[in-house]
N, C-alpha and C positions, 0 to 999 in steps of 0.2 A: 148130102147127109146119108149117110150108112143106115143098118137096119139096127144098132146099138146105140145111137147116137137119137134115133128116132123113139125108139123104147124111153133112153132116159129122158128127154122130151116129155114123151107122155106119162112116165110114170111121176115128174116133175107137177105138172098141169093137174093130175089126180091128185097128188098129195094136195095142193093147195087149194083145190075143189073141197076136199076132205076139211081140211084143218078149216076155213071159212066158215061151212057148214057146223061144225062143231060148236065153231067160237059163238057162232050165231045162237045156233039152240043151247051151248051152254049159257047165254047171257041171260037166257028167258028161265034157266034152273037153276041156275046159284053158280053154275060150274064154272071151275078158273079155267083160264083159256089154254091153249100148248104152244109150246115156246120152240124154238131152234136150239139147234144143239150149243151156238154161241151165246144165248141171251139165256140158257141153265147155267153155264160156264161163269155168265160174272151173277146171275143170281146165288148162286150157292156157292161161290168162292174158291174154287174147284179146279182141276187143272184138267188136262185134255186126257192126260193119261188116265189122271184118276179117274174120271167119265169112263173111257173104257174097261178100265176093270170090273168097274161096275157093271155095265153093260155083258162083260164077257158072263161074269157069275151069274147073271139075270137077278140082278136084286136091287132095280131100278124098273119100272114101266116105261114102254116106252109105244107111240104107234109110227110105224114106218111102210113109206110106201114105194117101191121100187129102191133106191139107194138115200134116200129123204128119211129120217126122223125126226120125228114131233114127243114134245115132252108136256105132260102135266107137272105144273109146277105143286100141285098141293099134294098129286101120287106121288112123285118123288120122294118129297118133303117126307110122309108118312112111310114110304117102304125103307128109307132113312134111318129112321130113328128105330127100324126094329134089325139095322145091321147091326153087328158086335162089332168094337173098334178093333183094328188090327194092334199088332204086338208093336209096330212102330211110334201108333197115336199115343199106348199108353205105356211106352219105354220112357223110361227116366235117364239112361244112359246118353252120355255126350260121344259121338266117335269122332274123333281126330283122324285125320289120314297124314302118311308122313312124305312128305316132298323125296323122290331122289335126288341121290345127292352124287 
């Protein structure tokens, strides 16, 4: 095992030391728990791209520990509803593309 291969090891081990700890102390304060990047993917219906967009603009929360993110599902939700929809959500236009021929 290399010295990058060891890194993401532990920074593996701390994320999930982290995210435990949280889920734990969130149960005792009301807080929803944090989720992986795949189990926001089918809670919010969402596609992998579109996750990163988000992510790229920073208009998602998110906590991450070496190459590992964790997601609040109720942050999400809320930093959500105060995106504005893009031009494509709220285009009424159909586009056709046309086969060569």
């Amino acid at each position: 095992m290399n010295g990058a291969d060891l890194l993401d090891a532990l920074a593996e081990l701390v994320a999930a030391k982290v995210a435990a700890k949280l889920r734990q102390d969130g149960e005792h304060a009301g807080a929803s728990r944090l989720v992986s990047r795949n189990e926001l993917l089918e809670h919010l219906s969402i596609s992998s791209p579109t996750l990163r967009k988000l992510e790229t603009k920073n208009a998602i929360p998110f906590v991450q520990v070496g190459d590992l993110r964790r997601y609040d599902i109720d942050a999400v939700r809320a930093a959500l509803a105060n995106v504005p929809p893009t031009s494509t959500e709220t285009s009424n236009v159909v586009r056709l593309s046309r086969g060569r021929r």
